[in-house]
C-alpha distance (Angstrom), angle and dihedral (degrees) to the residues before:
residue distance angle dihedral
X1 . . .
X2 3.90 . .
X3 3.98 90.7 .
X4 4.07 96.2 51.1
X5 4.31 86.0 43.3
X6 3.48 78.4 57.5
X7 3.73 113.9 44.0
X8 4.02 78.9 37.8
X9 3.66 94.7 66.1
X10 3.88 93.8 32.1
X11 4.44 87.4 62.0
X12 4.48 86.2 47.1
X13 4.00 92.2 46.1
X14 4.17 88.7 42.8
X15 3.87 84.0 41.0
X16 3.95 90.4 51.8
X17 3.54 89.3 44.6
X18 3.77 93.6 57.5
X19 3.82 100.1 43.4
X20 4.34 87.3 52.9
X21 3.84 88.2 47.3
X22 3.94 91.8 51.1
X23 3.99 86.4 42.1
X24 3.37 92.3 54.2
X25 3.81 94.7 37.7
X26 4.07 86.8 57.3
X27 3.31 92.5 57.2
X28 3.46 100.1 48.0
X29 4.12 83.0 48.7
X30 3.99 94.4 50.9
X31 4.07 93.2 41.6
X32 4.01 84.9 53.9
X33 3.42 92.0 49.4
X34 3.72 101.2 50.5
X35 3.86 88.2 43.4
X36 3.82 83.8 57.1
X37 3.44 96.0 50.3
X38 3.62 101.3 45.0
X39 4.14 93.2 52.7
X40 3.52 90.7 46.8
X41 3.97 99.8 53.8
X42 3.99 85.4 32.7
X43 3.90 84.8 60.9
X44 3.64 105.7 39.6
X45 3.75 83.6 50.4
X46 3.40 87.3 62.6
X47 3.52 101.7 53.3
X48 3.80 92.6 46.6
X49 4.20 91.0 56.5
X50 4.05 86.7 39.1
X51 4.53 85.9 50.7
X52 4.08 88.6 40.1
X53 3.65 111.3 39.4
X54 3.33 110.1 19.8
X55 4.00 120.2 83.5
X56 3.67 123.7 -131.8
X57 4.09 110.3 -118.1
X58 4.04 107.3 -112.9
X59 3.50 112.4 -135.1
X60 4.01 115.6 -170.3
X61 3.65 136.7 -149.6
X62 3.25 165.9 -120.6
X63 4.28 121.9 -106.0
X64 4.14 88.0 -140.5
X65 4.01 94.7 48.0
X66 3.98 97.9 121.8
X67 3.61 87.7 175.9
X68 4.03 83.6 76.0
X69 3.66 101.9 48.6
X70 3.92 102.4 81.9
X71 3.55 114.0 122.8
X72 4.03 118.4 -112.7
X73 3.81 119.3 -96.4
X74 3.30 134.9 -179.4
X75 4.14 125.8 -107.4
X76 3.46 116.1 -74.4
X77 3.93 82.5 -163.7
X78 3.79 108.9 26.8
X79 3.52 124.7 -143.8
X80 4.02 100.3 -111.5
X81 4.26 83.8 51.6
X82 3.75 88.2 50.0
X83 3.97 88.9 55.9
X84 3.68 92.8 42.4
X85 3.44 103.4 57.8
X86 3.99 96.4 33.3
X87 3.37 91.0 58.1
X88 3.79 97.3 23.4
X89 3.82 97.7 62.1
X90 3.77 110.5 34.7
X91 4.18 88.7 52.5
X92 4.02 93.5 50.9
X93 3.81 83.6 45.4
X94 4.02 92.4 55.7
X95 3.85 92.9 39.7
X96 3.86 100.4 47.1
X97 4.35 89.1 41.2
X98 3.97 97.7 44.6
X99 3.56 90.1 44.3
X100 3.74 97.3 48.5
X101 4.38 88.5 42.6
X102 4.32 84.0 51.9
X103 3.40 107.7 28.7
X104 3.25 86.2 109.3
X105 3.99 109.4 39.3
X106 3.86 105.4 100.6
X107 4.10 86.9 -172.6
X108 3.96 101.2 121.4
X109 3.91 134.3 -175.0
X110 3.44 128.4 -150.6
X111 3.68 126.7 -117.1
X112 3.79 123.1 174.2
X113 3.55 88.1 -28.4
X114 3.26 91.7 -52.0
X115 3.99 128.0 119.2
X116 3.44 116.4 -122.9
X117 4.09 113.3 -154.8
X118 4.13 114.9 -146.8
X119 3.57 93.3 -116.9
X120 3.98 90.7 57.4
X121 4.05 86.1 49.4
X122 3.78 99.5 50.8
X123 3.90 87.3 40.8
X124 4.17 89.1 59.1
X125 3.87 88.6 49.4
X126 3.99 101.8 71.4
X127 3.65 92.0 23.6
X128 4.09 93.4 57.1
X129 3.85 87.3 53.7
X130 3.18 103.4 34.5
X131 3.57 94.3 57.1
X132 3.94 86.9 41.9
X133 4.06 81.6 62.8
X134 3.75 99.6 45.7
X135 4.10 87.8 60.4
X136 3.80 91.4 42.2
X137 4.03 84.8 51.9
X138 3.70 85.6 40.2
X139 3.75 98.8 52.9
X140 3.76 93.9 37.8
X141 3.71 88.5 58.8
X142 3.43 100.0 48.6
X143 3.81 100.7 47.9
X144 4.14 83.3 50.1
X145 4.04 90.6 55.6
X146 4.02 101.5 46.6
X147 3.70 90.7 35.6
X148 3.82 105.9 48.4
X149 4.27 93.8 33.1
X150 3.32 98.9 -164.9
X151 4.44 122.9 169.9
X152 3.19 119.7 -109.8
X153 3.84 123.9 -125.2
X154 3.73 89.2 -99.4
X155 3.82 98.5 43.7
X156 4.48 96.7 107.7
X157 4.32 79.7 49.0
X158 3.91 91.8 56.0
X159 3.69 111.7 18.7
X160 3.97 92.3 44.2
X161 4.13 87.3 -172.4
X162 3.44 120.6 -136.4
X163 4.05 104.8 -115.5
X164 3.86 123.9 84.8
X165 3.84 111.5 -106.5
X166 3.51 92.1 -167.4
X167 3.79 89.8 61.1
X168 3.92 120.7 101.1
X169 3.48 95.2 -126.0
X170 4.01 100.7 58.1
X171 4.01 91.5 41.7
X172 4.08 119.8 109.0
X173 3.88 91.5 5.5
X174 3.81 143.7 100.9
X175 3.39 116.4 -109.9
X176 3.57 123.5 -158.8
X177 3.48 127.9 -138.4
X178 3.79 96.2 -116.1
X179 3.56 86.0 63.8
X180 3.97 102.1 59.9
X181 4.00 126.6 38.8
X182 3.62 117.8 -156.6
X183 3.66 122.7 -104.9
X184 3.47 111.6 -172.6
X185 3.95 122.3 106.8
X186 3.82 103.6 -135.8
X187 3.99 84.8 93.5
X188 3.72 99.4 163.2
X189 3.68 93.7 64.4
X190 3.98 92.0 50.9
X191 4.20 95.7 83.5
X192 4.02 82.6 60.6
X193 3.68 96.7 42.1
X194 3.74 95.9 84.1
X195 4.09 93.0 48.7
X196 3.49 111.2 92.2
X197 3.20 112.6 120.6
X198 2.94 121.9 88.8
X199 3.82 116.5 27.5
X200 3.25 113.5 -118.4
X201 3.93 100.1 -176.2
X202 3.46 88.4 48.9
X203 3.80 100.9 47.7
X204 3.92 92.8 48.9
X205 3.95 97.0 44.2
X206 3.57 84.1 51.3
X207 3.70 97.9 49.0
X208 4.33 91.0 44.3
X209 3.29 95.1 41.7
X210 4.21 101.5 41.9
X211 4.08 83.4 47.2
X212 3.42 97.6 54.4
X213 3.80 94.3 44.0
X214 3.90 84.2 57.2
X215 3.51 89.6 50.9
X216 3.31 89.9 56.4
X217 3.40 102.3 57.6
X218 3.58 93.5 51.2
X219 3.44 102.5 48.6
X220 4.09 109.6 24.7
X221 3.94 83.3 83.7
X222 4.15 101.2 142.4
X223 3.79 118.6 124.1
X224 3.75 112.1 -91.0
X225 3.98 94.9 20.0
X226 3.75 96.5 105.6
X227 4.06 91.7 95.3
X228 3.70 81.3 42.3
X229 3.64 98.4 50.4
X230 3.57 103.5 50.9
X231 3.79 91.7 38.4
X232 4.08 83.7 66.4
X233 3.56 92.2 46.8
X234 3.64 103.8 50.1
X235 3.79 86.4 46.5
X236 3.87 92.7 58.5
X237 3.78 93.1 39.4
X238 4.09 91.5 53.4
X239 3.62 83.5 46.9
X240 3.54 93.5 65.1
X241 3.52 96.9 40.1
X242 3.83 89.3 52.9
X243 3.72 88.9 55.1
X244 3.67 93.1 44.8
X245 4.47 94.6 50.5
X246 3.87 77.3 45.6
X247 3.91 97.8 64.8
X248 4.40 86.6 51.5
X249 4.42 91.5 49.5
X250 3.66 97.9 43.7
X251 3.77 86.9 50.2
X252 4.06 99.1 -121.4
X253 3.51 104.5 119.6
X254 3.86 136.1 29.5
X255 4.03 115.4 -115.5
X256 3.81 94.0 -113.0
X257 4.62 83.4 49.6
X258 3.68 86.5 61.7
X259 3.66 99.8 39.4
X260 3.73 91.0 57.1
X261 3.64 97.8 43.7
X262 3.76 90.3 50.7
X263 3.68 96.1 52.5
X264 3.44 92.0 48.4
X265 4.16 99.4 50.8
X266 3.99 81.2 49.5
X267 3.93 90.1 45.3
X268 4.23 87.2 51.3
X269 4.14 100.9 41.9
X270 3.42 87.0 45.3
X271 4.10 94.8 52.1
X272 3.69 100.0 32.7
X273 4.60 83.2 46.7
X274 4.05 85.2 54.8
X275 3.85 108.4 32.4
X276 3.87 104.6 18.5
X277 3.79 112.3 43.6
X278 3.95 127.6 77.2
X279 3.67 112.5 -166.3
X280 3.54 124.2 -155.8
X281 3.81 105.1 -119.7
X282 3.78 120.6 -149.1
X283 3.84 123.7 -112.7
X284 3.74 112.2 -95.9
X285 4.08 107.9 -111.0
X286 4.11 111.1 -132.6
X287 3.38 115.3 -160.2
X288 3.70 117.5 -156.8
X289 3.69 126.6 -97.5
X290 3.32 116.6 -106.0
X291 4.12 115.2 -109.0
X292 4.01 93.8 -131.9
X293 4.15 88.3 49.0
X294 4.01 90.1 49.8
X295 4.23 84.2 42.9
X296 3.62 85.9 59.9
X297 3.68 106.2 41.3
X298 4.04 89.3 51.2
X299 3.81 92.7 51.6
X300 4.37 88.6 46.8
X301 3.94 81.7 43.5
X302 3.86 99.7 54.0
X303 3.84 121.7 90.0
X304 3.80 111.0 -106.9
X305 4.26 111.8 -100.6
């Protein structure tokens, strides 16, 4: 009777034990989340008063500068496609691999009641950070365009300013913008005219896309998904590199815009990947030992007679 009062209270007091360490595991889970969500919002806030109320610098010209008399074209890669499939294909990539990694795991946490599966956990993980990322990328971008002003290559094509190039006076000198209005009548493209550098389509596909090929490599892990793997990831790299060539033909960005805006998406998947993601790792699988194997090791094991 002793032995069962025992074992009986040694399951409640393990049972206790459990219940606190979910408790407390909840909380952790819900003060994470909130944390999350409050950064987030606090940041895109930030970059809608930085597009809204703050105006762009306007830097002038020069009557000679070739480099702004490309004629305007339209996106090869618009702006709503660039969102799409930076956002698009780095969150199907976390949901189909942390669901196919914890499909299995029937470990759950509790969070306001409600259970939690693995799958859903690890799928938070990347997705917290790498949404952290696309505002820092975001931000970074925007406080690069309204700061630095600089013409696009298709600015002479749509501004069309106001002063007489051929005329003595404006020829071998730096004209400020005060000193020329704009004259062309495409207006609504006029706000974006002075936003070159630096690329923003070609910082944030290379920010998505680099990301998600580091994903990738981390968590496409199955036997016989090596071909697989880096199939995926040179696809998502060459789409960013697409995108980024894109910006130079269609005329919106100078070469050295691009180039800066690509090393710095790289620069930011690559330290948000290493320093700012936790990943849910999977439970490690035992398999039993087999009974002949454990025969074997007792009879090495035991003393000679």
């Amino acid at each position: 009777m002793l032995s069962v009062y025992i074992a009986r209270c040694t399951r409640l007091a393990s049972s206790d034990h459990l219940n606190v360490k979910m408790a407390r595991q909840g909380r952790d889970m819900f003060r994470k989340l909130v944390v999350d969500v409050f950064l987030i919002s606090a940041l895109g806030l930030s970059i809608y008063l930085l597009n809204t109320l703050v105006v762009p610098f306007r830097r002038g010209f020069f009557c000679d500068d070739e480099s702004l008399m490309f004629p305007y074209r339209s996106d090869t890669v618009s702006t709503p496609m660039l969102r799409f499939y930076g956002l698009a294909l780095p969150i199907l990539a976390f949901l189909v691999c942390e669901w196919v990694l914890f499909r299995g795991e029937n470990e759950k946490e509790k969070l306001l009641s409600f259970n939690v599966p693995a799958w859903l956990r690890g799928f938070y993980c990347p997705l917290a950070s790498f949404s952290f990322g696309a505002c820092f990328i975001e931000l970074t971008t925007n406080i690069a365009k309204v700061v630095i002003g600089r013409p696009r290559p298709h600015f002479f094509d749509l501004c069309r300013p106001s002063i007489d190039c051929s005329a003595p006076e404006w020829q071998r000198r730096y004209i400020e913008s005060h000193e020329y209005t704009c004259t062309g009548d495409r207006t609504e493209l006029m706000g974006d005219m002075h936003m070159s550098f630096l690329s923003g389509h070609s910082a944030w596909s290379a920010f998505t896309m680099f990301y998600l090929a580091l994903y990738l490599e981390k968590r496409v892990i199955w036997r016989g998904t090596r071909v697989l793997r880096h199939s995926l990831q040179f696809v998502a790299v060459m789409l960013s590199w697409f995108t980024a060539l894109s910006r130079v033909s269609d005329y919106k960005h100078h070469w050295s815009d691009v180039l800066a805006g690509y090393f710095m998406g790289m620069t930011f998947a690559v330290l948000v990947w290493t320093w700012g993601t936790d990943i849910l790792e999977p439970r490690q699988k035992h398999r039993p030992v087999p009974s002949e194997l454990t025969s074997i090791q007792h009879q090495q094991m035991a003393p000679p007679a």
